[in-house]
N, C-alpha and C positions, 0 to 999 in steps of 0.2 A: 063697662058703663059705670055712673056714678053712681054708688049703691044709697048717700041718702046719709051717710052712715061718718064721723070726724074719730080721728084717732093723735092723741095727742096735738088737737082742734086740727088736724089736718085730715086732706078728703081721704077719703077707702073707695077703693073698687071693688066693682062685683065682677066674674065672670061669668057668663047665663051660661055657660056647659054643665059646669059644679059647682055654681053661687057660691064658690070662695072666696074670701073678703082680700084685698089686697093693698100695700102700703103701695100709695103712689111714689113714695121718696126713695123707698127701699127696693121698692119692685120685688116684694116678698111675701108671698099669702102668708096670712097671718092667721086664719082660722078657715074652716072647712075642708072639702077634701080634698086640696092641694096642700095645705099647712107645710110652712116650712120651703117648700119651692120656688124660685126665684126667676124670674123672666129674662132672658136676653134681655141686654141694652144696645141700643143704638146711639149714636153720637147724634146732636142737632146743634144749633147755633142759633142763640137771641139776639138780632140786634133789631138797629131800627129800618124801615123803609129803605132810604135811599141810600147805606153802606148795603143791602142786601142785591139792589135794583141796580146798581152798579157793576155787581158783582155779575151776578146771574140775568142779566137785559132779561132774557127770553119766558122771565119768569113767571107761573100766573101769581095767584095769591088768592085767600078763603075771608071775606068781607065780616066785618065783625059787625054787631049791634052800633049802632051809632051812642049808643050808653055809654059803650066800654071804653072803658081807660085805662086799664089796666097795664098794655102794653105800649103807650107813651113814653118819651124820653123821660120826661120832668119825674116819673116814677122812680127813676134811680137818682135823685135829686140828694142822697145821703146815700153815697155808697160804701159807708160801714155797715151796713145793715146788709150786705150781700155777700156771697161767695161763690166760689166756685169748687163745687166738693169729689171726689174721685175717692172711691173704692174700691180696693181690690183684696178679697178675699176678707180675712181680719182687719186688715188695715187698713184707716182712711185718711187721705187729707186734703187740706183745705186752702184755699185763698181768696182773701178777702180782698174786694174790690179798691178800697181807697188805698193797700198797701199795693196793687196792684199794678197803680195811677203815679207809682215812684220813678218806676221803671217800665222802659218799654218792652222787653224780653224776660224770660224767667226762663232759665234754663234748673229743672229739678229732676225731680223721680219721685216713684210712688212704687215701694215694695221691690227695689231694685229696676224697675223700669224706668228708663231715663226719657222726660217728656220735656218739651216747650211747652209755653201757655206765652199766647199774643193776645195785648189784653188794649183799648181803643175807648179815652176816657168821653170824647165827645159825640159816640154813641152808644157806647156802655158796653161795650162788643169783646168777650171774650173766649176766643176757641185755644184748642190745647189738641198736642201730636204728637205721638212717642216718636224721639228721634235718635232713632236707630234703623241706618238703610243697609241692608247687605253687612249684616253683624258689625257696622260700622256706627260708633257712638258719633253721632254731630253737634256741636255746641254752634248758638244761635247768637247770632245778636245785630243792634240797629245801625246803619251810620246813613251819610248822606246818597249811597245807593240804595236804599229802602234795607229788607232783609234778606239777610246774609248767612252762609254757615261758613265758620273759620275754617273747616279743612279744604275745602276746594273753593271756595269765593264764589259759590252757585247762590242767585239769587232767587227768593222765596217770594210768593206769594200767602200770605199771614189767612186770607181768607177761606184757601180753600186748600192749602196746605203741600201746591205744587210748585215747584222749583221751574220757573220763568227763564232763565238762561244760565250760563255755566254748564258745567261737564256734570252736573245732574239734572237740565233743564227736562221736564218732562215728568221728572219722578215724582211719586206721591208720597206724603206721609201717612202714615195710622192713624185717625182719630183716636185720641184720648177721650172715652166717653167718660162721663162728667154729668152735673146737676150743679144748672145755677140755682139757688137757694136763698132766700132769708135767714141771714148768720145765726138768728135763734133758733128756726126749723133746724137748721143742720148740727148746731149743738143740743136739739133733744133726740133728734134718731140717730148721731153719730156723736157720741157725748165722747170717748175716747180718742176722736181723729187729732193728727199733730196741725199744726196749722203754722204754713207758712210765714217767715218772718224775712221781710228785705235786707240785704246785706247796710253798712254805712254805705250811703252814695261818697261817703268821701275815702275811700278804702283803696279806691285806686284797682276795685275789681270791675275787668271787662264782662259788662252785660249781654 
């Protein structure tokens, strides 16, 4: 629950078993007597309505305050102010939304894991999946059959991270759990993370 309580103006959790305070950004009790212990993470995905409702028809959905606006499109109306940040162990890094809006595939890594991030500028829609199937590295990218992975020409689904047809149709990718962020949230609790930079689009590198 919300303990009440801002840590570097962001919220803290409590948890009622052993009222340890916890970083929601970090997922790391910060005091009491869990200190130091870190939460599983799960993967999720932000976007808007009707890229979700598309995806998923059969879906329900939890009705907000009619106040809230929080999770409106126009909210990412400056998306330098946003990232997508991945931690693993020591090391973090990050991508920022409008270097994200350059290119439509990113094929990276994070601590030797090698991920995609499909990032969707006209709903702000960014998911990320380590792609690696069967100790197999697969490099990602867009053309006029939607997406694609260069070793076998299987075509992806960017939403949900399964391969649609070709001789991987069926197979899933790993979510890359991740935290979209406010670019300055993530440089005060991840002051260290490298932060992606797009190659020249005119480089003559296949994205």
């Amino acid at each position: 629950m919300v303990s009440g309580l801002l840590w570097n103006r962001n919220l803290v959790m409590l948890d009622l078993e052993t009222e340890s305070l916890w970083s929601h950004i970090l997922g790391e009790a910060k005091a009491g007597e869990l200190q130091g212990e870190h939460l599983d993470r799960l993967s999720s995905v932000m976007t808007d309505w009707s890229t979700w409702k598309s995806t998923h028809p059969d879906t329900t959905v939890a009705l907000l305050p009619r106040t809230a606006n929080q999770y409106r499109r126009e909210f990412y109306g400056d998306p330098a102010q946003f990232v997508l940040g991945i931690s693993r162990g020591a090391a973090a890094k990050a991508w920022s939304y409008d270097q994200l809006a350059q290119v439509p595939v990113v094929n990276d890594s994070v601590q030797e894991v090698p991920i995609v991030i499909f990032y969707e500028p006209s709903s702000a829609t960014v998911v990320a999946y380590e792609r690696t199937l069967d100790d197999h590295e697969l490099t990602f990218q867009h053309n006029d059959d939607g997406y694609q992975d260069a070793q076998t020409g299987s075509r992806w689904n960017r939403m949900t991270g399964k391969a649609i047809s070709g001789p991987l149709s069926e197979r899933q990718l790993k979510p890359a759990v991740g935290v979209v962020s406010l670019r300055r949230t993530w440089e005060v609790f991840c002051p260290e993370s490298d932060y992606w930079q797009p190659p020249s689009l005119g480089s003559g590198i296949d994205f």
